[in-house]
Structure formats: structure tokens, C-alpha cells
Backbone as XML, in Angstrom:
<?xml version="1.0"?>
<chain id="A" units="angstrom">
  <residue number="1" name="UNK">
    <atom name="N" x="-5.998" y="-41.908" z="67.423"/>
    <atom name="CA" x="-5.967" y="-40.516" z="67.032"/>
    <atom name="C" x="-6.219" y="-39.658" z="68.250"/>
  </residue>
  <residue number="2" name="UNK">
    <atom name="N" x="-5.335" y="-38.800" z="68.576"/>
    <atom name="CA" x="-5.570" y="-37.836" z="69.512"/>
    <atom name="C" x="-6.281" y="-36.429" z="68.830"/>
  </residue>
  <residue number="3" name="UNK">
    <atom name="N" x="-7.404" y="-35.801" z="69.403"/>
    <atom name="CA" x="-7.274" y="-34.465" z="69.729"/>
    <atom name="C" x="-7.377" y="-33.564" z="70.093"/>
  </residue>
  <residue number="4" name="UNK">
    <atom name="N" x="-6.512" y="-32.160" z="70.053"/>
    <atom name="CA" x="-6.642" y="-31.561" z="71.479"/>
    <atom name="C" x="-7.416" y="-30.016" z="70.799"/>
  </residue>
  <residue number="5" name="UNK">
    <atom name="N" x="-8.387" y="-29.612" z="71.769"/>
    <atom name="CA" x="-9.769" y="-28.786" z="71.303"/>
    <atom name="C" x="-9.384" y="-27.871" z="72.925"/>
  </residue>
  <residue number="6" name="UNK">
    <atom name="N" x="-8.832" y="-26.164" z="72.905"/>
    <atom name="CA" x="-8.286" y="-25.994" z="73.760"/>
    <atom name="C" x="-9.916" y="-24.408" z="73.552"/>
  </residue>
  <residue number="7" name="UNK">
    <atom name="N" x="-10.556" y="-24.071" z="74.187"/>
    <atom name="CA" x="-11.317" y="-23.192" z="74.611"/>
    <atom name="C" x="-10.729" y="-21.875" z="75.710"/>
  </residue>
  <residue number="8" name="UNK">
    <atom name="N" x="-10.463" y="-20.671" z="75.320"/>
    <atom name="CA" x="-10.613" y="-19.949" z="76.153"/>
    <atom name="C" x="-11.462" y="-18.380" z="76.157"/>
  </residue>
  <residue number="9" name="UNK">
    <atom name="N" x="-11.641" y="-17.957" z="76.922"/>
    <atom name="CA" x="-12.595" y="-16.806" z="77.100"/>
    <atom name="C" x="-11.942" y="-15.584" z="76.041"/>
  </residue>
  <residue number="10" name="UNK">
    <atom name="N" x="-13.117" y="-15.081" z="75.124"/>
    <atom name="CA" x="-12.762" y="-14.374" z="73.840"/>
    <atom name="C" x="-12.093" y="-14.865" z="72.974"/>
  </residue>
  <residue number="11" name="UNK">
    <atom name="N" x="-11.262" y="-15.985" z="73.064"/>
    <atom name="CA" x="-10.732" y="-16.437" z="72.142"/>
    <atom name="C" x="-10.969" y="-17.911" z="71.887"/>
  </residue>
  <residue number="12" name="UNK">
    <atom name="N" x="-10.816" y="-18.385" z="70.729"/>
    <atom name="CA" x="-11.383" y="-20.014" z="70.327"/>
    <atom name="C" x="-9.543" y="-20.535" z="69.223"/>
  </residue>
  <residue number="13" name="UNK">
    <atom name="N" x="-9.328" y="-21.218" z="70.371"/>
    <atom name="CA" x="-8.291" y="-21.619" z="69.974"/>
    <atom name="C" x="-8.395" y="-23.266" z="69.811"/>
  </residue>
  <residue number="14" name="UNK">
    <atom name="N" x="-8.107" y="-23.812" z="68.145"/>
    <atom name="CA" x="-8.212" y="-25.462" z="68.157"/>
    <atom name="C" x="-7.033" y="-25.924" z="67.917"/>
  </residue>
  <residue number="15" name="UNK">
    <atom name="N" x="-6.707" y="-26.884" z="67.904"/>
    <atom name="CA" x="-5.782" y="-27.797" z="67.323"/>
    <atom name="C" x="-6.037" y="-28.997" z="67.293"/>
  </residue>
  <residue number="16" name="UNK">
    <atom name="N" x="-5.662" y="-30.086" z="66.508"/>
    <atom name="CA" x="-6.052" y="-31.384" z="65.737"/>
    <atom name="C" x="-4.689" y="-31.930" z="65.751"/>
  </residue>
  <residue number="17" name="UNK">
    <atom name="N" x="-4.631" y="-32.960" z="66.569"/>
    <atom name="CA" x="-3.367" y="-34.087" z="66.935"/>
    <atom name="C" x="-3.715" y="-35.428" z="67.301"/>
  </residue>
  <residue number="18" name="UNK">
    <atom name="N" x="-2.874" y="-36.263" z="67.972"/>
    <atom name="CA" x="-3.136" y="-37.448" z="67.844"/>
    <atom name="C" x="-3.427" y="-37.962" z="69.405"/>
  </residue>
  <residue number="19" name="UNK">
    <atom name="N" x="-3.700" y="-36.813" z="70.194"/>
    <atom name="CA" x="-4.212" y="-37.324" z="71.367"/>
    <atom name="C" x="-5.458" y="-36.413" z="71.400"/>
  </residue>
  <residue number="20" name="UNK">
    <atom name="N" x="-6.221" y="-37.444" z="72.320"/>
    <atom name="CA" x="-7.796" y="-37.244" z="73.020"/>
    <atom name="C" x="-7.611" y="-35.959" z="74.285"/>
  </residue>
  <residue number="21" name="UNK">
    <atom name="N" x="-7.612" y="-34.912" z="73.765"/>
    <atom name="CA" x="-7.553" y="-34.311" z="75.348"/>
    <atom name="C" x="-8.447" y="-32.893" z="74.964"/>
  </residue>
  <residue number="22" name="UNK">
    <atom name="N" x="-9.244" y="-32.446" z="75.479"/>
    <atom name="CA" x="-9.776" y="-31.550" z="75.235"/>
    <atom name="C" x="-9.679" y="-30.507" z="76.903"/>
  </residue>
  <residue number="23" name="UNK">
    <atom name="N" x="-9.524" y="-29.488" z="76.432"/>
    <atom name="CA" x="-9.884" y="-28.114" z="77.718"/>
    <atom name="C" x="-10.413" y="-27.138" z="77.572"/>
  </residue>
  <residue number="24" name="UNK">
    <atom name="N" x="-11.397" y="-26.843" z="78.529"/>
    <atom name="CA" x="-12.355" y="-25.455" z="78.240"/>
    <atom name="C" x="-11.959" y="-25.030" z="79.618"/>
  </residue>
  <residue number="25" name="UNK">
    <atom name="N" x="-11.551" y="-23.218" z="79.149"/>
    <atom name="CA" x="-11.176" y="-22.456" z="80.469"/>
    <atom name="C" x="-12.295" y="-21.210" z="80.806"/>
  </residue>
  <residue number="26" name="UNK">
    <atom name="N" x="-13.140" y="-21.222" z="81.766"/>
    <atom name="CA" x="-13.428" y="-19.892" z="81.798"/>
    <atom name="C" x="-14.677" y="-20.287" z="81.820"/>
  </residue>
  <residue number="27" name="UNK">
    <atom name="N" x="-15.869" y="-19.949" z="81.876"/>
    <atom name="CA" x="-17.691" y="-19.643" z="82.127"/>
    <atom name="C" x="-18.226" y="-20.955" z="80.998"/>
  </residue>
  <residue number="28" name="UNK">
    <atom name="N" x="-18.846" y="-21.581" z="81.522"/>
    <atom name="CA" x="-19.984" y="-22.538" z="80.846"/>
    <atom name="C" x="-21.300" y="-21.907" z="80.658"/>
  </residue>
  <residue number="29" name="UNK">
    <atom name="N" x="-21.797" y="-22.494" z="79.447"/>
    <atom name="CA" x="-23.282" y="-21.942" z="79.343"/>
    <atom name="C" x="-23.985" y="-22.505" z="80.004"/>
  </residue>
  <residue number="30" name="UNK">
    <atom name="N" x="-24.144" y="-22.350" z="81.216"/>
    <atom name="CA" x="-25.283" y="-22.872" z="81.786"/>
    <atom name="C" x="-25.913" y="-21.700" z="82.207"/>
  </residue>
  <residue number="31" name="UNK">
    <atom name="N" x="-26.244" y="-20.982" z="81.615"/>
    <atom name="CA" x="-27.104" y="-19.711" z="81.499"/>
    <atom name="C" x="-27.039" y="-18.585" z="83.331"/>
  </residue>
  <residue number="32" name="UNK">
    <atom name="N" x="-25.907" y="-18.522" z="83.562"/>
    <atom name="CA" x="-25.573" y="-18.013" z="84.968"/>
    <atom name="C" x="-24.610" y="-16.829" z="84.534"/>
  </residue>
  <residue number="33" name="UNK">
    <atom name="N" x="-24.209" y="-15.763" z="85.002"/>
    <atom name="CA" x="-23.332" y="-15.035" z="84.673"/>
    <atom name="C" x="-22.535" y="-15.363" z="85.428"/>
  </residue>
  <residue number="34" name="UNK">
    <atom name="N" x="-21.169" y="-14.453" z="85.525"/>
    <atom name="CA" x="-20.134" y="-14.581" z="86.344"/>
    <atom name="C" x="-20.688" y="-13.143" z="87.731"/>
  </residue>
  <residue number="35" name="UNK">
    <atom name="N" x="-19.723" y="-13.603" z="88.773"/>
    <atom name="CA" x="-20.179" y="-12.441" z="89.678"/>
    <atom name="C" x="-19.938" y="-11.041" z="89.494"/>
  </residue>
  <residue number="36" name="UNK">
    <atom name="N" x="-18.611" y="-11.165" z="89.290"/>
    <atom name="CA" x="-18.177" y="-9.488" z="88.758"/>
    <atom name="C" x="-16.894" y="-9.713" z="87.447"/>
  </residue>
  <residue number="37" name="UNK">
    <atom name="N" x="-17.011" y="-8.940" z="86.843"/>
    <atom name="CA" x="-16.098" y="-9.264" z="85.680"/>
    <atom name="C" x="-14.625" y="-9.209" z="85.837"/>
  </residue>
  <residue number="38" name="UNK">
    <atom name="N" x="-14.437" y="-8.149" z="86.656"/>
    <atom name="CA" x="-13.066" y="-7.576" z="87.163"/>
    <atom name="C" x="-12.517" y="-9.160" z="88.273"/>
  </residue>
  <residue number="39" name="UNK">
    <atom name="N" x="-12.983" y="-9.799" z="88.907"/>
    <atom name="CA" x="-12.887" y="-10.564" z="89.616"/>
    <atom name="C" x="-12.246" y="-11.629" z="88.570"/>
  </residue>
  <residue number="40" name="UNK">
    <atom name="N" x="-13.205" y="-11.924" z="87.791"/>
    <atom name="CA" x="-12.959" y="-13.413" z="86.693"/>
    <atom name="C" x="-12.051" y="-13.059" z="86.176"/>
  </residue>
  <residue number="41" name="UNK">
    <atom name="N" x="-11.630" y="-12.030" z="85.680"/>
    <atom name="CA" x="-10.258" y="-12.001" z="84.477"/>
    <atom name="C" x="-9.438" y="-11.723" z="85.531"/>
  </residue>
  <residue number="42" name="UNK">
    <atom name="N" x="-9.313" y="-11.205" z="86.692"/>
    <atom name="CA" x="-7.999" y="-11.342" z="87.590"/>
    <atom name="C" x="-7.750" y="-12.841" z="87.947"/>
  </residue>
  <residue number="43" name="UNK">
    <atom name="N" x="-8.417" y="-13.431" z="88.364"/>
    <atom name="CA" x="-8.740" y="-14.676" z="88.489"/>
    <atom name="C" x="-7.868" y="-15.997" z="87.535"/>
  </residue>
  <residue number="44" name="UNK">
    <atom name="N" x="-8.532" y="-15.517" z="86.532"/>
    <atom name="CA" x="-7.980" y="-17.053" z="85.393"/>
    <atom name="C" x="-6.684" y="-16.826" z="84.986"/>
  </residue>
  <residue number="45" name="UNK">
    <atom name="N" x="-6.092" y="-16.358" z="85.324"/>
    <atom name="CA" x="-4.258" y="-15.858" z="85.060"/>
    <atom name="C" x="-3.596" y="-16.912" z="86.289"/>
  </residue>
  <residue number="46" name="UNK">
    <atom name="N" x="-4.758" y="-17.139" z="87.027"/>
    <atom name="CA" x="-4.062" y="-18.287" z="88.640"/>
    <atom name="C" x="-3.171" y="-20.047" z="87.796"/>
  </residue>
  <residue number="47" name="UNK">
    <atom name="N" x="-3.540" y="-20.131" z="87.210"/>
    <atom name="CA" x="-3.118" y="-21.430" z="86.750"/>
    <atom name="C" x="-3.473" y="-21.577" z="85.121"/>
  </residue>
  <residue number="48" name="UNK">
    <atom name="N" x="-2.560" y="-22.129" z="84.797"/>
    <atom name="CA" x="-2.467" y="-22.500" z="83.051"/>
    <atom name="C" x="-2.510" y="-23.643" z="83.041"/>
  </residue>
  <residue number="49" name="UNK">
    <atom name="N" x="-3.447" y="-24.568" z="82.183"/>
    <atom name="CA" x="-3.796" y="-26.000" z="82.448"/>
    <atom name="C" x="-3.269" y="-26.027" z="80.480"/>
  </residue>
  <residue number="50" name="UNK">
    <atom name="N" x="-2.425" y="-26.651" z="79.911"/>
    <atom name="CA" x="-2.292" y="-26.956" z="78.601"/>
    <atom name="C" x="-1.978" y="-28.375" z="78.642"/>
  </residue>
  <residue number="51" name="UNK">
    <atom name="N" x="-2.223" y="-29.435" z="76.841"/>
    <atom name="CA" x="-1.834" y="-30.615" z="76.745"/>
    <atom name="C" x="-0.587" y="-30.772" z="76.317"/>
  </residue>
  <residue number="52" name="UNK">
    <atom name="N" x="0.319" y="-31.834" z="76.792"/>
    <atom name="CA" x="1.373" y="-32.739" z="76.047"/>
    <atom name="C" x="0.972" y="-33.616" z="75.063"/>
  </residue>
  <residue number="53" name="UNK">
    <atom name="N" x="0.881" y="-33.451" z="73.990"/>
    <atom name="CA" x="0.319" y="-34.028" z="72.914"/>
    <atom name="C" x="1.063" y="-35.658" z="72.978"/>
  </residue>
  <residue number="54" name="UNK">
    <atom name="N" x="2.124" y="-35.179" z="72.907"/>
    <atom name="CA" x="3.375" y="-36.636" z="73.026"/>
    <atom name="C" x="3.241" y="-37.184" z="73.726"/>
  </residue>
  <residue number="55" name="UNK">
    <atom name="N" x="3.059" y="-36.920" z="75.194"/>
    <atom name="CA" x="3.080" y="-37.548" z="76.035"/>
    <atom name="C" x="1.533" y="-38.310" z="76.848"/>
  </residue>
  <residue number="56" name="UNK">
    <atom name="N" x="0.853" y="-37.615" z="75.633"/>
    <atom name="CA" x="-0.597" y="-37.235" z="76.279"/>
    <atom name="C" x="-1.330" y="-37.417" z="77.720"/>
  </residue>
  <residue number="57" name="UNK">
    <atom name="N" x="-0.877" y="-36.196" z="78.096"/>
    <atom name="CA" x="-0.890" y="-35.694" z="79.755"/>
    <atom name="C" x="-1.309" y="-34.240" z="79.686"/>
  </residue>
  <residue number="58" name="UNK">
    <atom name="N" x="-1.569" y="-34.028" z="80.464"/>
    <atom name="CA" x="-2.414" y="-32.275" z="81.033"/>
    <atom name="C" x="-1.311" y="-31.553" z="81.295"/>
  </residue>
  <residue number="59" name="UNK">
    <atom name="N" x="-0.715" y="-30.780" z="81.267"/>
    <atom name="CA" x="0.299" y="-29.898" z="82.629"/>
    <atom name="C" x="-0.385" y="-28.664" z="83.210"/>
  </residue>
  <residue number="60" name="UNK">
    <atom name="N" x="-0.041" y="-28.687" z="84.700"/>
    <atom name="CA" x="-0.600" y="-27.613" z="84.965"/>
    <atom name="C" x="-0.192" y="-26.645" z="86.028"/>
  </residue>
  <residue number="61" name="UNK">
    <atom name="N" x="-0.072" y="-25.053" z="85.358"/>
    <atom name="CA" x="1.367" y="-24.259" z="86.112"/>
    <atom name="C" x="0.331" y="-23.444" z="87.179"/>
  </residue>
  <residue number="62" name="UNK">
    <atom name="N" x="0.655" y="-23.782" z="88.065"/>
    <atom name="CA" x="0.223" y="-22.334" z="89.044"/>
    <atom name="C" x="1.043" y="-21.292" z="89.128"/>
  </residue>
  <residue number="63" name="UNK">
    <atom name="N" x="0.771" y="-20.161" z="88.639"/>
    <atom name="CA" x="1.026" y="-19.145" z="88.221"/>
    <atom name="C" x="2.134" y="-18.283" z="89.324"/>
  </residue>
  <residue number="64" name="UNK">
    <atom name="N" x="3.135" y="-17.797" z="88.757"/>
    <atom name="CA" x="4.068" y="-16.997" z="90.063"/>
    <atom name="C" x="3.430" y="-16.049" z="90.623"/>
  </residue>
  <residue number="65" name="UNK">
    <atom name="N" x="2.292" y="-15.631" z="89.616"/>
    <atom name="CA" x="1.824" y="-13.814" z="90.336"/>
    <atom name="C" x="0.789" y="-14.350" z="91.737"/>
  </residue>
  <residue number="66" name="UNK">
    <atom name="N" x="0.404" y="-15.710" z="91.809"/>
    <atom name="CA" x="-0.363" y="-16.193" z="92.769"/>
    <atom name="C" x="0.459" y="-16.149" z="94.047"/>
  </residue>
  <residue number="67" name="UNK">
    <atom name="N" x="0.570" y="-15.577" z="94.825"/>
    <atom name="CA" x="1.438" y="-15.745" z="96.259"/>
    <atom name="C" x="0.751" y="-16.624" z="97.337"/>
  </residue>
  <residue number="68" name="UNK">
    <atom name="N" x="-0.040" y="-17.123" z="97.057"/>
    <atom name="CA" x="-0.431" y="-18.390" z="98.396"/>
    <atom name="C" x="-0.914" y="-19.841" z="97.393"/>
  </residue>
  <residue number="69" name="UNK">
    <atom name="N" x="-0.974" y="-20.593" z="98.518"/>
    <atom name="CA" x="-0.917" y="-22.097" z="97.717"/>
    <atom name="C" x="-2.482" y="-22.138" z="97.153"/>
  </residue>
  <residue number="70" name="UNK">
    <atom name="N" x="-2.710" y="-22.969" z="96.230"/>
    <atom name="CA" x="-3.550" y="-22.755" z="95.825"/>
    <atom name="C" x="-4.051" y="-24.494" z="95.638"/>
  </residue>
  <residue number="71" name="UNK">
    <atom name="N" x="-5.502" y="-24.997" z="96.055"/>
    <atom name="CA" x="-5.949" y="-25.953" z="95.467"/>
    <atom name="C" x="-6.468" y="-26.400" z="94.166"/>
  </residue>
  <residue number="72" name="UNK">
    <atom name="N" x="-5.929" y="-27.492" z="93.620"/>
    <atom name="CA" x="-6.364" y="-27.422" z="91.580"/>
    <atom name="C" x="-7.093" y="-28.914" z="92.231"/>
  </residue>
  <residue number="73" name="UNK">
    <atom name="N" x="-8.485" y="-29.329" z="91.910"/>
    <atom name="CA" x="-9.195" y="-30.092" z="92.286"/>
    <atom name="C" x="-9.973" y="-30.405" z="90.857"/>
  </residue>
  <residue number="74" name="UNK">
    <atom name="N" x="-9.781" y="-31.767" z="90.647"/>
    <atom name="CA" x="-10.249" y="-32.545" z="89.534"/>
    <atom name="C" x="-11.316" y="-33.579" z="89.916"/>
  </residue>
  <residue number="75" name="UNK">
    <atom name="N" x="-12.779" y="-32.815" z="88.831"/>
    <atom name="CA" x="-14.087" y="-34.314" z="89.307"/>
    <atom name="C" x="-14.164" y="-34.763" z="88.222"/>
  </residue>
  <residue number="76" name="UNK">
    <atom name="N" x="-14.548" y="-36.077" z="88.260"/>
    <atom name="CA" x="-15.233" y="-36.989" z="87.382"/>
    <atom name="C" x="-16.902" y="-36.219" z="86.832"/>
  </residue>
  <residue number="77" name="UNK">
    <atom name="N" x="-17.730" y="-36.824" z="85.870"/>
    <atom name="CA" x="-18.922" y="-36.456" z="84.865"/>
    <atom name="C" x="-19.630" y="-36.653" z="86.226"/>
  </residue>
  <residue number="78" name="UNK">
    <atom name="N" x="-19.566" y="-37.571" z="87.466"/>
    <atom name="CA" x="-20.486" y="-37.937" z="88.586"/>
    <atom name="C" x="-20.056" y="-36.756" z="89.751"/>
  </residue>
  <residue number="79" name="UNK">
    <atom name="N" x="-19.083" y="-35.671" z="89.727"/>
    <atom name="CA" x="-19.304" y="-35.148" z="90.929"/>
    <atom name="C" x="-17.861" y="-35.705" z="91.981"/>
  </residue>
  <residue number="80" name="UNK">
    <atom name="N" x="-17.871" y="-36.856" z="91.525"/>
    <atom name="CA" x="-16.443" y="-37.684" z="92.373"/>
    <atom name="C" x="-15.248" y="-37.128" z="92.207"/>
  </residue>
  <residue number="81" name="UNK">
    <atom name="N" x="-14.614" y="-36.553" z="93.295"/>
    <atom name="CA" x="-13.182" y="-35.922" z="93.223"/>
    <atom name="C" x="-12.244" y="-37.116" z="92.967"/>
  </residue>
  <residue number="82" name="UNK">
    <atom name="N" x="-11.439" y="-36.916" z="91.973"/>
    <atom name="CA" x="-9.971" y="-37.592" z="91.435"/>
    <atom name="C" x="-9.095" y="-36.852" z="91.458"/>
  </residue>
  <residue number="83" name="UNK">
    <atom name="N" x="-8.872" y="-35.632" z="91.598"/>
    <atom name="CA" x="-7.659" y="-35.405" z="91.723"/>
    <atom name="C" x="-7.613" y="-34.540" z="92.971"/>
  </residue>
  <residue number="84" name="UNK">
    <atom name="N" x="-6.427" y="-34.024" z="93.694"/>
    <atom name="CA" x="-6.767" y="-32.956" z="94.749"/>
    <atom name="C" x="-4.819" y="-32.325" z="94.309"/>
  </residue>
  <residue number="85" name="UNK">
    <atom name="N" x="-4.859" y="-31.239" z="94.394"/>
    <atom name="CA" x="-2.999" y="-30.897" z="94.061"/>
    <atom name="C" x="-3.436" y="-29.220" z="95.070"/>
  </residue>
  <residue number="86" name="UNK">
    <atom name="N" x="-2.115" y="-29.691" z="95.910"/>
    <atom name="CA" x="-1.992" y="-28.373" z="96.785"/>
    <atom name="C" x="-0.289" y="-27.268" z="95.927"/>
  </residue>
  <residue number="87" name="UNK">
    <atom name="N" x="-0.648" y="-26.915" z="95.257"/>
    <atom name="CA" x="0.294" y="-26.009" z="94.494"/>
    <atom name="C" x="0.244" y="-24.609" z="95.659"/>
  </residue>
  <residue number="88" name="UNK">
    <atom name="N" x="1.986" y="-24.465" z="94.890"/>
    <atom name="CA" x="2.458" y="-23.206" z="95.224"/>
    <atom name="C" x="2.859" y="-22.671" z="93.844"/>
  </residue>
  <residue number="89" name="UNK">
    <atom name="N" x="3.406" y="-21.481" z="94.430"/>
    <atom name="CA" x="3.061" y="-20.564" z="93.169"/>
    <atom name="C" x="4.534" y="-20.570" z="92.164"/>
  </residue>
  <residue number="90" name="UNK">
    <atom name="N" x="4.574" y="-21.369" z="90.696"/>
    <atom name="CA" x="5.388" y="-21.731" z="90.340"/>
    <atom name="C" x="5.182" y="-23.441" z="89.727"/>
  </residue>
  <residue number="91" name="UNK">
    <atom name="N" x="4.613" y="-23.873" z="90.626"/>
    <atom name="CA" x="4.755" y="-25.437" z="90.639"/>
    <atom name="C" x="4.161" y="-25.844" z="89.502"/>
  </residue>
  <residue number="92" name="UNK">
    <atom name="N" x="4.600" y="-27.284" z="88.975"/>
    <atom name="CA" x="3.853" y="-27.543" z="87.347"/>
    <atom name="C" x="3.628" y="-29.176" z="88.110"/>
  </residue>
  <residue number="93" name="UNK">
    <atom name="N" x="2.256" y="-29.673" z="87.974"/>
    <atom name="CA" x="1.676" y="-30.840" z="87.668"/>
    <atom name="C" x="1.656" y="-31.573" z="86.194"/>
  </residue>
  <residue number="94" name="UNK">
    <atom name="N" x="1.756" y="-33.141" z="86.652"/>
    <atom name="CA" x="1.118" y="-33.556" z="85.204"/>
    <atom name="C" x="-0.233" y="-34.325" z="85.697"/>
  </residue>
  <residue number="95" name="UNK">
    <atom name="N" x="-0.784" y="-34.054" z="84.605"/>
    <atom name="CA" x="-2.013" y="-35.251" z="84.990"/>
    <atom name="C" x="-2.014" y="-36.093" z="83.703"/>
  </residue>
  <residue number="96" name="UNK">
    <atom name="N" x="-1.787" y="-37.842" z="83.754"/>
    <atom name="CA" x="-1.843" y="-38.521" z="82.832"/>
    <atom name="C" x="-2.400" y="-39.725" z="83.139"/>
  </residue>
  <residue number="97" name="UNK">
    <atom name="N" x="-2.828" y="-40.148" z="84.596"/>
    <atom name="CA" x="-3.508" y="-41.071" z="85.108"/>
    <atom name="C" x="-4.973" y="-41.513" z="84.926"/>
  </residue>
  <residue number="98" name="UNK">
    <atom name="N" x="-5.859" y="-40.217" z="84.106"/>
    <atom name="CA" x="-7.072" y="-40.425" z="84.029"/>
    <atom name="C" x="-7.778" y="-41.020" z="83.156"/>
  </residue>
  <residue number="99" name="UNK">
    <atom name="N" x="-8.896" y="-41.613" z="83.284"/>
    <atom name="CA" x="-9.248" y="-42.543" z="82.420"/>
    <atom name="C" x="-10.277" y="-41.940" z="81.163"/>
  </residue>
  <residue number="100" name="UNK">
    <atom name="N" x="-10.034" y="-42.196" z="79.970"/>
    <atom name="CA" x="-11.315" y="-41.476" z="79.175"/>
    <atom name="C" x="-12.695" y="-41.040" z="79.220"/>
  </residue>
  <residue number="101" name="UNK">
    <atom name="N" x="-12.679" y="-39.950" z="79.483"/>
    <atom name="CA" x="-14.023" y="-38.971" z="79.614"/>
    <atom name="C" x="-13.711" y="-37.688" z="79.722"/>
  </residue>
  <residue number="102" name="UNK">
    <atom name="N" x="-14.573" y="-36.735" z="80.310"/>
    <atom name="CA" x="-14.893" y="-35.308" z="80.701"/>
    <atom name="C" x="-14.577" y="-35.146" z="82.598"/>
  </residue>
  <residue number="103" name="UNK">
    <atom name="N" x="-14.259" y="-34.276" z="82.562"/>
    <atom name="CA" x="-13.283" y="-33.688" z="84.068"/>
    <atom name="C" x="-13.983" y="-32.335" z="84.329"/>
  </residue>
  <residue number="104" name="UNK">
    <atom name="N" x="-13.843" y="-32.121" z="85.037"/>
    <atom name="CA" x="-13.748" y="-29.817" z="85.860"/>
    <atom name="C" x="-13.031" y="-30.367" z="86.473"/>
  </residue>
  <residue number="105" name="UNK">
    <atom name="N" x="-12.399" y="-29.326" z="86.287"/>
    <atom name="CA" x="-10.933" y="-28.819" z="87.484"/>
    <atom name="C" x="-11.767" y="-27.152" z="87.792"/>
  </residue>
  <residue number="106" name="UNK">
    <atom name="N" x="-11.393" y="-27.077" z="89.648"/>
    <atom name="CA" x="-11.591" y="-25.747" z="89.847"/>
    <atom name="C" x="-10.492" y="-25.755" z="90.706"/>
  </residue>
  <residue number="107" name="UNK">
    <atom name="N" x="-10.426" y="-24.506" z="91.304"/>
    <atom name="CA" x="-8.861" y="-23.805" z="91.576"/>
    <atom name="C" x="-9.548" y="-22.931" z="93.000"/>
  </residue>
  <residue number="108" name="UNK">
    <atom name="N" x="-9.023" y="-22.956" z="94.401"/>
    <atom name="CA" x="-9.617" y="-22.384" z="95.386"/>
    <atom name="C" x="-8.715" y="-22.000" z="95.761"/>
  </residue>
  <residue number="109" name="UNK">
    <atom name="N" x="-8.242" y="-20.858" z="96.922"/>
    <atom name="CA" x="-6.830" y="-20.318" z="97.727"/>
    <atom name="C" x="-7.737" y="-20.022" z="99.271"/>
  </residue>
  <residue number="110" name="UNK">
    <atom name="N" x="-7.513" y="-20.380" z="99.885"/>
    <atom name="CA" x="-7.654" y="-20.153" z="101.105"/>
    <atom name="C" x="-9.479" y="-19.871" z="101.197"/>
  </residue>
  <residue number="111" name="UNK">
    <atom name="N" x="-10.218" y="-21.043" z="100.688"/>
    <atom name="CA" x="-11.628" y="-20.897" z="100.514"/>
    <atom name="C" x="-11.929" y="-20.117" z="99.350"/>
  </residue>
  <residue number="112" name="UNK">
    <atom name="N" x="-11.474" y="-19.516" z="98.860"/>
    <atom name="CA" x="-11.912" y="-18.392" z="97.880"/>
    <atom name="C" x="-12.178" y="-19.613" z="96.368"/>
  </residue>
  <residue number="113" name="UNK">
    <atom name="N" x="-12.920" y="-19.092" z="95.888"/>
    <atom name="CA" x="-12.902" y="-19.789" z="94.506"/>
    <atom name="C" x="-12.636" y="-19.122" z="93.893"/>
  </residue>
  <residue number="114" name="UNK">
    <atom name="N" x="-11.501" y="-19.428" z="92.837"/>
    <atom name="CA" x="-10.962" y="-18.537" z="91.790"/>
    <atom name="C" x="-11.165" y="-18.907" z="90.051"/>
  </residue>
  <residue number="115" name="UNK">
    <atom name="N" x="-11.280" y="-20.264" z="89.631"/>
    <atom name="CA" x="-11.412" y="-20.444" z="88.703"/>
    <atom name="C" x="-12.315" y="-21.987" z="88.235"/>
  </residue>
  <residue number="116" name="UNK">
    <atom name="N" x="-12.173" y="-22.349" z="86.921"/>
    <atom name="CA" x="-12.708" y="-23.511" z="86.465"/>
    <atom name="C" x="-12.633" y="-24.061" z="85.375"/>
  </residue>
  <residue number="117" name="UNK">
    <atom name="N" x="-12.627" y="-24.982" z="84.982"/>
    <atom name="CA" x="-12.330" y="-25.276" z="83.436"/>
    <atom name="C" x="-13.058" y="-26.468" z="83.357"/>
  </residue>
  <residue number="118" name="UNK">
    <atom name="N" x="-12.883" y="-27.048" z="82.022"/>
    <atom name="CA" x="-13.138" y="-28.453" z="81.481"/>
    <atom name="C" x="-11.859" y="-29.210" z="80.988"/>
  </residue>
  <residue number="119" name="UNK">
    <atom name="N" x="-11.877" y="-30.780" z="81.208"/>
    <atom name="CA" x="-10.451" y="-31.012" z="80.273"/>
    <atom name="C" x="-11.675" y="-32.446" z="80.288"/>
  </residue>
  <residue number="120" name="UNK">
    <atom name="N" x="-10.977" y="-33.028" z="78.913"/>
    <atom name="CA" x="-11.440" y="-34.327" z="78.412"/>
    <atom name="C" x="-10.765" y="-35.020" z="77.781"/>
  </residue>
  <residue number="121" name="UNK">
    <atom name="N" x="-10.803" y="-36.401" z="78.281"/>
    <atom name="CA" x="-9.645" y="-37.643" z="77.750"/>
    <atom name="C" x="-10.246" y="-38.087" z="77.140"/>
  </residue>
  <residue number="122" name="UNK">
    <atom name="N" x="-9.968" y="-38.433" z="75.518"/>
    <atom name="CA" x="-10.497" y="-39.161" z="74.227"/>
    <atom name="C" x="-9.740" y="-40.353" z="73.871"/>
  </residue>
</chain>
């Protein structure tokens, strides 16, 4: 049984399918705010991370309005980088190589940190 549990900021969007994949986009409670607000919502428009249910794989678009390449960097629950993707603006990844658990992906452009999420393989 897959299913996919998709989180984003103001909005709580679920769905129930037959793959394990879960994604949370946008601020964790770990009781920290964000730096400036105007920053974060310009920000998370950089890349769209959604599941292939069928195929059960991640895809993930770096956004056209982004004009420089951008790093999408995937850790393991320990901190250990697994993934590293140098995107340009346009480009679509899959990720289907990973093994069941919990992930962050964050998103950097030229040092800058721009975003973050959760995704999880069930």
C-alpha cells in the first residue's frame, strides 16, 4: 500500500494511494520562526517537489522564474547527504533510488539558502 501525505504552507493537502511517499514543504515546528516572511514565500516557488504514485518516485521541477542553477540536496534521518542535483531553471529530476524512511531536501543558489522540505519513503 502506498501513501502519499503532501503538506504545504497554509494549506493541508492529503491524498491516500498505493505508494509510501510522503512531503512536507515549508517551516517545521521546531519552535524557530522564519527570518523574514517576504523572503520565504518568494523563496518556495524555487522548486516543486511532487509524487509519481505509479511509478513511485519524487519529481522535482526547478522552477523557470529561478534564473541561476540551483542546488536540491537530499539527507538521510542521520544528517548523511544522498542526493546532490545541480538544476537549472526548468529541469525536472526523479528521485526513486531511495530506500524507506524520512529525507530533507534543501535548495541553495549561489550559497544562499532558499528552501526545505520533508519527503518520506513508506
Amino acid at each position: 500500500m502506498l501513501t502519499v501525505l503532501v503538506c504545504l504552507p497554509q494549506k493541508n493537502l492529503r491524498a491516500a494511494t498505493k505508494v509510501g511517499i510522503f512531503i512536507s514543504k515549508g517551516s517545521f515546528d521546531d519552535g524557530k520562526k522564519p527570518a523574514k516572511k517576504e523572503r520565504s514565500f518568494k523563496n518556495q516557488n524555487v522548486v516543486k517537489v511532487f509524487p509519481d504514485v505509479i511509478k513511485k518516485t519524487i519529481h522535482v521541477v526547478a522552477k523557470s522564474a529561478n534564473e541561476k542553477e540551483i542546488d536540491f540536496l537530499v539527507f538521510d534521518i542521520n544528517g548523511n547527504m544522498v542526493l546532490d542535483y545541480k538544476m537549472k531553471a526548468g529541469e525536472r529530476r526523479a528521485i526513486s533510488n531511495l530506500k524507506k524512511g524520512s529525507y530533507m531536501y534543501h535548495v541553495f543558489s549561489d550559497d544562499e539558502y532558499l528552501t526545505t522540505g520533508k519527503i518520506e519513503f513508506r
